[in-house]
C-alpha positions in Angstrom: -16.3 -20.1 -6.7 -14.1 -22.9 -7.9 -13.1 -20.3 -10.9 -12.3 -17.9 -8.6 -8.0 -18.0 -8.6 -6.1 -16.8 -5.4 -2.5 -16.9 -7.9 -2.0 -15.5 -10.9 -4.8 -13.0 -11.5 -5.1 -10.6 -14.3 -4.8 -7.7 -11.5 -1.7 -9.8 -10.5 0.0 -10.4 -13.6 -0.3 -7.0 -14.5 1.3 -5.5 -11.1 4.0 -8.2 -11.8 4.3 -6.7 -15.4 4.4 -3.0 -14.2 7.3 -4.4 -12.4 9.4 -6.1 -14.9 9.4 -3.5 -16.7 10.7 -1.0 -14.2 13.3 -3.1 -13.8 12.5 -5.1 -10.4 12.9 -8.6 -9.1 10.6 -10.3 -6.7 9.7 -13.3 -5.2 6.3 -14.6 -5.8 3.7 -16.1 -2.8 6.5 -16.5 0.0 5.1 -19.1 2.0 7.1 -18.4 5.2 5.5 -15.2 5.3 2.3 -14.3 6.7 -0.6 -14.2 4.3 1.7 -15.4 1.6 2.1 -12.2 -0.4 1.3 -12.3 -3.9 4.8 -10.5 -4.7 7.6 -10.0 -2.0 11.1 -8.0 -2.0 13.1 -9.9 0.3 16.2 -7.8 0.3 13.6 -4.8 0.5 11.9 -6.5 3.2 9.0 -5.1 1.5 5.4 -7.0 0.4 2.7 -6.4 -2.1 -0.7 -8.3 -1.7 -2.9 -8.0 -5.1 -6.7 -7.9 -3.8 -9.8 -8.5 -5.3 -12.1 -5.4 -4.7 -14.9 -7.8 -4.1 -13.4 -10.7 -2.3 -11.7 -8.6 0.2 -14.2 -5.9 0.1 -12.8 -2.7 -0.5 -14.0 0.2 0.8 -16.0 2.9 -1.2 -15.6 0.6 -4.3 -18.2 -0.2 -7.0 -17.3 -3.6 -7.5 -17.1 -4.3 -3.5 -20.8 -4.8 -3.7 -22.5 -6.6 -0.6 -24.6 -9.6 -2.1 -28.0 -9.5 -1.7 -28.8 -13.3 -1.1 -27.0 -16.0 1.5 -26.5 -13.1 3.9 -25.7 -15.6 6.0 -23.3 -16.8 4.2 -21.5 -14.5 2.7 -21.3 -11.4 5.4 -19.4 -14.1 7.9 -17.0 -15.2 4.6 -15.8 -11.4 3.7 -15.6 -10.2 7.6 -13.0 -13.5 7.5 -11.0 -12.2 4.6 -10.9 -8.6 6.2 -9.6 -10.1 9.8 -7.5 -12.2 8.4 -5.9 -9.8 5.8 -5.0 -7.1 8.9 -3.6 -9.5 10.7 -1.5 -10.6 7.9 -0.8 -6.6 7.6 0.4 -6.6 11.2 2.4 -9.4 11.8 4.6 -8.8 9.0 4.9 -5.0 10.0 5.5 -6.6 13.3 8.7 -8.2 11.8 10.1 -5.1 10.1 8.6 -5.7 6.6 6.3 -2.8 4.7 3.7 -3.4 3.1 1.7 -2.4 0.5 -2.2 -3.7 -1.0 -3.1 -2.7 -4.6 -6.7 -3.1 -5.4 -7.8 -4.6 -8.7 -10.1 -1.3 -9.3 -6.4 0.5 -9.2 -5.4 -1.5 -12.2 -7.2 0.3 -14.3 -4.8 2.8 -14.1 -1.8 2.0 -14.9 0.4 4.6 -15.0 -0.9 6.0 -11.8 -0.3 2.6 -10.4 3.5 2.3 -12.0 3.9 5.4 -9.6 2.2 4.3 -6.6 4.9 1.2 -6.8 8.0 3.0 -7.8 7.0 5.3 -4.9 6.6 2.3 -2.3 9.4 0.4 -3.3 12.0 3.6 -3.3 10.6 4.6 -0.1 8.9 7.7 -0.6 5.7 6.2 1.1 4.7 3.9 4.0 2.8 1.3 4.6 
C-alpha cells in the first residue's frame, strides 16, 4: 500500500489538466477544509475530491471489487473511507461549499468528464 498515492494521481492530474485547459484556476488539497479536497475553487466556494474507484469503493464499478482475503481487514478499512468521505461531503455542504466527486473509472472519458466539470463549476448542476 506504500505505492498507493493520496496526491497527485493520474485520475488527478488529468481532472487538473481538463481544467487548465478550460481556462480555470484552483487551489490544490486545502488543508482548512474538511477532507482536504484534491482541487478547490475558493471564490466558487466549490470542491472537487478525485477518488479511487477501489479505495473508496464506488458503487456498481468493476474496479470497486471487494477482496477476497483479510475480510477482516479490509471490509472495516473501506466502510472507514466511505464514513469518512460523507462526512467530509457534509460538513463542507454544511458551510455553503458544493461539491463534487469524480471517479477514476469517469476518467476514461474525457470529454464526457470536461462536461460534467464545466457543468458543476458554471452551476448548471448540484452537488
Amino acid at each position: 500500500m506504500r505505492g498507493n498515492k493520496s496526491k497527485d494521481t493520474k485520475p488527478e492530474l488529468l481532472v487538473r489538466q481538463l481544467l487548465r485547459r478550460a481556462g480555470y484556476g484552483y487551489r490544490l488539497h486545502r488543508k482548512d477544509l474538511p477532507g482536504k479536497p484534491d482541487i478547490a475553487f475558493v471564490g466558487r466556494r466549490k470542491a472537487i475530491f478525485v477518488h479511487g474507484c477501489f479505495w473508496h469503493q464506488h458503487e456498481g464499478c468493476r474496479r470497486a471489487s471487494k477482496p477476497k482475503s483479510r475480510l477482516d481487514y479490509w471490509r472495516p478499512k473501506l466502510e472507514r473511507n466511505q464514513v469518512r468521505d460523507e462526512a467530509n461531503r457534509e460538513t463542507l455542504t454544511e458551510r455553503g461549499w458544493a461539491v463534487l466527486v469524480v471517479w477514476e473509472c469517469e476518467t476514461k472519458h474525457p470529454a464526457a468528464l470536461a462536461e460534467k466539470l464545466r457543468a458543476f463549476l458554471e452551476g448548471e448542476q448540484g452537488a
